[in-house]
Structures are given as C-alpha cells and as structure tokens.
N, C-alpha and C positions, 0 to 999 in steps of 0.2 A: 504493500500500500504506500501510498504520497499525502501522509499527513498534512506535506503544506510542500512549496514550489522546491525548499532548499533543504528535504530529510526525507526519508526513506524508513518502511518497517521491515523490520528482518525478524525473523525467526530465533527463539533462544538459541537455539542450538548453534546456528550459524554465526554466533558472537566473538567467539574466538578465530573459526577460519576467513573471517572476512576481514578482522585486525590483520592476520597473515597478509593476506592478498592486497590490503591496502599498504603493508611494508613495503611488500616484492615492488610495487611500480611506484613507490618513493612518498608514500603519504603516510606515515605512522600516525594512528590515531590514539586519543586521551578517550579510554573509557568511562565514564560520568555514567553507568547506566544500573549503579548500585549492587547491589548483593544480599545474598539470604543471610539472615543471619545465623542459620543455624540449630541446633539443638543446645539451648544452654545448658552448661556445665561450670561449677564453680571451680576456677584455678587460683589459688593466690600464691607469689613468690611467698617462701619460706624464708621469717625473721631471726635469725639464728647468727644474728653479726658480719653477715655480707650484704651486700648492696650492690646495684648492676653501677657500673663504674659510668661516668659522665657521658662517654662516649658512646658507650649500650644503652643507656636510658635514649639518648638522642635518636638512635638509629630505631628504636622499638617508637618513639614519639613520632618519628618521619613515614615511618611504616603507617601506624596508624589513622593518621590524616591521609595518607592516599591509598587506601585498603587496600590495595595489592601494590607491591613491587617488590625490589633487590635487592639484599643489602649486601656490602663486599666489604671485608675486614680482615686483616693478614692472619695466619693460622694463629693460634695460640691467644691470640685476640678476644674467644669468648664467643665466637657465634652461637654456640648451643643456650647459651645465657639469654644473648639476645632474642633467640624461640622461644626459650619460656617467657622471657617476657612479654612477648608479642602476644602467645596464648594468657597468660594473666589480666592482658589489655583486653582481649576479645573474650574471655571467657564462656566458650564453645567448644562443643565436642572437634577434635582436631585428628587430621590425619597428617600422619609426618611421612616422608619417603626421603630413604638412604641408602647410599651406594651398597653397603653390605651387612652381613650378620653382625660384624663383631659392630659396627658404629651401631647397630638395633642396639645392642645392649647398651654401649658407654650411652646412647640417648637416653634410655629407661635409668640407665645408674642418675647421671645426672640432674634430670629429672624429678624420683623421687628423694636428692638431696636438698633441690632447690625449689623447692616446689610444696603446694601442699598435697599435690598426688599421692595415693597411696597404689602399692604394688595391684588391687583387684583392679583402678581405675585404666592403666596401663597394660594394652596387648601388645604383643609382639606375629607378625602376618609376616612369614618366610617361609623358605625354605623345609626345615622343621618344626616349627609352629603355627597355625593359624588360627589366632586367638584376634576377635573384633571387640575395643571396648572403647570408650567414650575416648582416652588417647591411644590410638593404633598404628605403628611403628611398621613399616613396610619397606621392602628394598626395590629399586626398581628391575632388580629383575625378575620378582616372583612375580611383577605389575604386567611385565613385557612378555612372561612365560607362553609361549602357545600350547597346545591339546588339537590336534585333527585340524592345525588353520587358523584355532579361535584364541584371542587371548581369553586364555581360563579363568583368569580372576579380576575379571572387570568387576565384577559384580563390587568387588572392596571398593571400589568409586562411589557406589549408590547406598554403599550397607549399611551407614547412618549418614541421618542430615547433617554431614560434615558443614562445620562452620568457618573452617581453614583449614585451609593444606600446605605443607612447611615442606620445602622442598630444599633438603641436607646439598651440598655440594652441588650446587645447580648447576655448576656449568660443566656438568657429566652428564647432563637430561641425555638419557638414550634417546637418540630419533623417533622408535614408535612412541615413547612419552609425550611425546611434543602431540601429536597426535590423539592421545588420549587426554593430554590438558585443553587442549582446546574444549571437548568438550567440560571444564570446569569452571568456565567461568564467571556462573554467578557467586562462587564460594569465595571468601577473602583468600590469596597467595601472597606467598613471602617467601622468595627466594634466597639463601644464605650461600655465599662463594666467599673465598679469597679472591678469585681473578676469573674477570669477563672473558679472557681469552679461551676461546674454542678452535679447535686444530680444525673441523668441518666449517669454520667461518657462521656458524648458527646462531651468533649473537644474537640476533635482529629476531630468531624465534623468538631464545629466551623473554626480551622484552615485551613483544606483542602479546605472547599467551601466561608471561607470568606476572608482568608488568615494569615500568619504566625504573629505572636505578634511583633510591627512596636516599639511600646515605652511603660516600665510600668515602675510609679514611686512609691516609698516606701511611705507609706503615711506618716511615721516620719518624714521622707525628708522633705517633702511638707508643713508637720504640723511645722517643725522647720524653715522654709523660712516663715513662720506666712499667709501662705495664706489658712489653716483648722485649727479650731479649734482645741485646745487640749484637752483630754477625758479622764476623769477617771472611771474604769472599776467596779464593783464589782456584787458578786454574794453572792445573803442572803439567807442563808438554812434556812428552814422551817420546823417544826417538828410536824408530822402529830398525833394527839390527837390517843388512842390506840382505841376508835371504826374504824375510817377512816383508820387505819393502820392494823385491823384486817382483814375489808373489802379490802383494797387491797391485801392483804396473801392471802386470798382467790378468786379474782378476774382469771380470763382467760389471758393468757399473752397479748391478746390484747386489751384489757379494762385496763391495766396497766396505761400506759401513762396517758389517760383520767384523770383516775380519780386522777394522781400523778399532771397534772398539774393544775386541776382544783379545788384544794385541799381551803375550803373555809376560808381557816386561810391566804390565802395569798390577798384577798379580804383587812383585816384589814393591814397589813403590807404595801399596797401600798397606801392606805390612811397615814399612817403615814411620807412615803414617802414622797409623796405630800407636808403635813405640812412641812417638813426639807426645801422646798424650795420656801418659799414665792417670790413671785414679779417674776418668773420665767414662762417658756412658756412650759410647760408637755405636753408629750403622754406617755399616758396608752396601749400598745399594749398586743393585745389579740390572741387565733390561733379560741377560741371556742364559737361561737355565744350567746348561753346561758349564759355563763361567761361575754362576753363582757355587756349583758341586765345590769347582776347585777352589775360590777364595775362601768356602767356609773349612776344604782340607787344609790349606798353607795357614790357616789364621785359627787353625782350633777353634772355631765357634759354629754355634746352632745355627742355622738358617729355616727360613721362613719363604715359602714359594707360594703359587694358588695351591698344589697340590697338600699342604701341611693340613692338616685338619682341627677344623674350627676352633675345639675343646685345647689340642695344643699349640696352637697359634697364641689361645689366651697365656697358657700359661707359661710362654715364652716370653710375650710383651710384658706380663705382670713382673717375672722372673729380669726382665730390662727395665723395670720401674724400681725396683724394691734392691739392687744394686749385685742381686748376687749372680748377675749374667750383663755384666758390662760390653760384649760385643754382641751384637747381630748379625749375621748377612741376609740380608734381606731382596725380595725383588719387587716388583712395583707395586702388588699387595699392600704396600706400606706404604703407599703416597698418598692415600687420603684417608682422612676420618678413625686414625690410632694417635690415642693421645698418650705419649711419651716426651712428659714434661723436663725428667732427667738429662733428657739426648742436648749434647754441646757440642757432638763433632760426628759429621757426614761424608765420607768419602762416595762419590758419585762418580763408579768405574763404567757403566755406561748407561744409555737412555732411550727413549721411542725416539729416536734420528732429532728434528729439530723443534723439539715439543717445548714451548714457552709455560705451559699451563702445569707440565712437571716440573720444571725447574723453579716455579716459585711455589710447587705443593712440596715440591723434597726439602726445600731449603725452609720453608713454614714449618716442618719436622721439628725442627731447631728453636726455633721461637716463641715458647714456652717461658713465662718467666721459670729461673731456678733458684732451688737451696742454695745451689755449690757457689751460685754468683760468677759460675765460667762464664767468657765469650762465646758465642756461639762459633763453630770453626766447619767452611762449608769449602768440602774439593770437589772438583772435577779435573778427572785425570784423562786426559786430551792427547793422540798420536799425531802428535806434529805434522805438518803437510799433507795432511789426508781429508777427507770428508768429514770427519770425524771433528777435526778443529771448524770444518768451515757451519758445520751445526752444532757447534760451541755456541759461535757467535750468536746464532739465530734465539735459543736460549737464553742466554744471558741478554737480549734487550729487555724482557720484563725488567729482570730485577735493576738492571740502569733506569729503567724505567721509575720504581720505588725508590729510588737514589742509594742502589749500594754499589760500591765501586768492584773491581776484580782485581788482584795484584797475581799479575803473571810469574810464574815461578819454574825452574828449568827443576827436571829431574833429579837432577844431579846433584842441585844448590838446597833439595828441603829440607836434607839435616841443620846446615846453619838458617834457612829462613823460616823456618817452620817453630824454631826454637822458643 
C-alpha cells in the first residue's frame, strides 16, 4: 500500500530484507518502526561491590536509546558486562547466541555472578543441551545446524516472546545467520564485537539486520583509564635456510603460505621465546594442526585443537588460569570468547593468511587486566621474504589502527631485545 505520495507499507517480515536491499544500492536506512517488547522478566545487576565501569554504563545507555545496534570494545574490556546490563535495562526474556560451548558457559558463569539470575532462570541450547528458559544461551551453530535441508532448530527463534537477542562476537555472524536475523526484527538487538572487520566484507549486513554502531571505544583510551592491559607488539623475521627457501621458489602459489608459515626454524625461536619469560602465563598459537603436534613436543606442553574435547579443553584453560599449567599450545579454538585473564605473553607462529579480525582477537587474549601487573608481550614470528611477511602487514593495520606500534626484531637479536 501508498499511505501517502512519499512511504510505502511493507510487510513485517520483509523489515529486515529490505534494510539489506536498501544497503546493497547505497541507501542505508534508520529503522524508527519500534519493537515488541517482549515477555517481561525481572533482571537486576547484582550489588555485591562492583559496578559497570563509566565506559559500560555509557555503551549499555547508547544501546538503549536506539534499541538495536553494536557495541565494539577491545577484548578484556567487559562486553559480557555490558549484556547484562543491557538485559537489566530491558528486563525481558533474552536470547543470547555465541560462537561456542565453552563461551555458553563463561556466559551463564558470568551471568549468574552478576546478575540476579539464578541457575533455573538460565538455559543452555547446544550441542548437548537443549534447555529453553527465560535466558537461553545458544551457539550459532546449533542455530545454523540442518536435518534433511531444514534448519532444525529455528523453532528456538519463536520459542519465547524473546524481548532481545544478544548476539556474543558479532562479527563471526555465520552467513545463514544473517539470514535468519533478518527475520528478527521487531525484537530489541545488540550486537557485542571487539572489531567491525569481517574477512567476507559483510559489515554492511551486520548493521542493516543488527543495527547501526551504538558506542566504540579506542582501546588506548581504555588501556590508558588502566582498565586493559598495556601491550607491547613485535614481529621477528625468520630467515628460511637456502634448501627450504629453494623449495618454496619452487612451490605453486598456493602451497606458498604453508610452507612460509610453517617454516621449522621458527619451532626453535619460540622456545627461546618462552625462556625470555619465566614465571609468566604463554600461549603458543598455531593456524596448522601438524605444527601445533610438534611445538606442543619441542615445548612440553598441553595443546588445545577443535579436536580436544569440551570437558578437557575446560580443564586445560582452568589449569592456565589457576597457574599450575603456565604454557599452552593452542590453535585458533582460542581466538575468541576464552577468558584467560593471566595470559601476558602470545607467540603467534602462524594464522588464517591475512586475517585483521584474528590479529586483534589473539592479541585481545592479552588484554585482560592482571594480578602479576606484567606487560602484555605479543609475537608474531614472520619468514622473511615470503608471503608470509607480506600478510604480516595486512594484519597488523588493525592494531596500527588502535594505535599500537610493532618493533621489528631479527631472529637472531631476541635474546638481547626481548630481555
């Protein structure tokens, strides 16, 4: 219908994919067309001598006046803080969705510490649970699962009069997501990221169907208010012996990378690493399975893959909280949503080629305020001349971007520079 010369009626449904369409050919529009509010549920943050810090109050305040959008805060920052406050503001039944099992839980932990939640009011909807309760904690990939074609568990969209949906690490939205949010749009969204950047370039989703960017703070800012740790960056080339340097000359452009990042000289470098920081809490982060086998044999320590299973995964990170498992090796399983507030030192021996959106989730790893009051200390170990350095660069603009600097360091030189 033509309410009048200069509006249009559209159908509920078509709310979200017509924001999309209006993106694609360069008109983003301000949704003004309100929302349900839901099934009320009473939430209050829990008084027990914390308080959301000026900066979480602000971002849950900005949220609220424009009932859906984004908020971006560098890891260790406190977004889950910022969720609950956002649900104590709206006090409605809420649906949260996160990238995996173990963040269902640190949510639910968190949760009912901060919260006046009690464990009945909280479900957990995955994998091996599916439990619907007034807060229900979902991954997106039980959201994305199919059965014969269909996604199986759409119905968890409609299963209560959700009055928000808290969408953990937003700028992981699986593509079918995107797709399924659209249809949520009368429900209040709040989207929680460290960093807008998406490797498929689907910004422009995120905003259309979750809503426009509510509050993002510098993480110098934040790092200079002393509430993230401070981080010193560096990058130590590597210089590939002349057989390993033949064979890559010789290699297919895309066996390149491979064999640049898994170059076995950088195996001893990050043992030396290691040494430079006694009494500290390391992760060895890896992209390539085989690699990870051998740095956790050369470096005697546990590792952590997808393949690790759930129950000991916990009791590794716990066992890296609690001090009595001071190294990791780890693979990208550990780049988002484990909170490992002890970690002050990151070796980053390789990565997804020239991913912006991991290199400030791995170095967010670090960013935790700590006891120990260490610097944060973040490597990446780079084969000189190869492709390998040249998606260094690509990388490292985020974090030039948050203004932290890189100090280039030769192989050779990081027993004295690393000191």
């Amino acid at each position: 219908g033509r309410p009048s010369d200069d509006s249009f009626l559209i159908d509920a449904w078509a709310r979200g994919h017509i924001k999309q369409e209006l993106l694609k050919i360069g008109w983003p529009a301000e949704d003004l067309a309100g929302y349900t509010p839901g099934t009320p549920h009473p939430i209050d943050l829990a008084e027990d001598g914390w308080s959301l810090r000026p900066y979480q109050r602000q971002a849950v305040e900005s949220f609220s006046e424009g009932g859906s959008g984004v908020v971006v805060l560098p890891c260790g920052a406190g977004k889950t803080l910022v969720g609950a406050g956002a649900m104590a503001d709206t006090r409605t039944t809420t649906l949260i969705l996160v990238t995996n099992t173990v963040s269902a839980r640190q949510w639910r932990d968190e949760l009912l510490r901060r919260t006046s939640l009690t464990p009945d009011e909280i479900g957990e909807y995955s994998g091996q649970v599916k439990e619907i309760k007034p807060v229900t904690i979902a991954t997106y990939q039980i959201l994305t699962a199919k059965r014969k074609g269909q996604y199986a568990h759409l119905a968890l969209l409609d299963a209560l009069d959700w009055g928000l949906v808290l969408y953990d690490e937003v700028h992981l939205l699986p593509a079918p997501v995107f797709k399924l949010t659209a249809d949520l749009q009368a429900r209040r969204r709040l989207g929680l990221t460290a960093t807008l950047v998406r490797e498929d370039g689907r910004e422009g989703d995120v905003f259309s169907l979750i809503g426009p960017k509510r509050f993002d703070a510098p993480w110098k800012e934040i790092e200079a208010q002393g509430f993230i740790s401070p981080a010193a960056c560096y990058e130590v080339r590597i210089d590939l012996p002349a057989d390993e340097r033949l064979e890559y000359a010789a290699a297919a452009d895309e066996d390149r990378y491979r064999l640049a990042a898994t170059a076995p000289a950088k195996i001893e470098v990050a043992r030396r690493l290691v040494e430079r920081h006694p009494g500290e809490r390391v992760l060895v982060i890896g992209q390539y399975l085989d690699q990870i086998d051998e740095l956790a044999e050369a470096l005697n320590a546990p590792q952590i893959t997808g393949a690790t299973p759930i129950p000991e995964r916990e009791e590794l990170f716990q066992g890296f909280r609690d001090g009595s498992i001071p190294l990791l090796v780890v693979s990208k399983v550990a780049n988002f949503s484990v909170d490992l507030p002890e970690a002050s030192v990151a070796i980053q021996v390789s990565g997804s080629f020239g991913s912006r959106q991991e290199e400030a989730q791995r170095l967010g790893r670090l960013l935790r305020p700590k006891q120990s009051n260490h610097t944060a200390s973040f490597y990446t170990l780079i084969a000189r001349d190869t492709v390998d350095q040249d998606f260094a660069q690509n990388r490292q603009r985020f974090l030039a971007e948050q203004g932290y600097a890189y100090t280039i360091l030769d192989a050779d030189g990081i027993d004295a520079e690393a000191a």
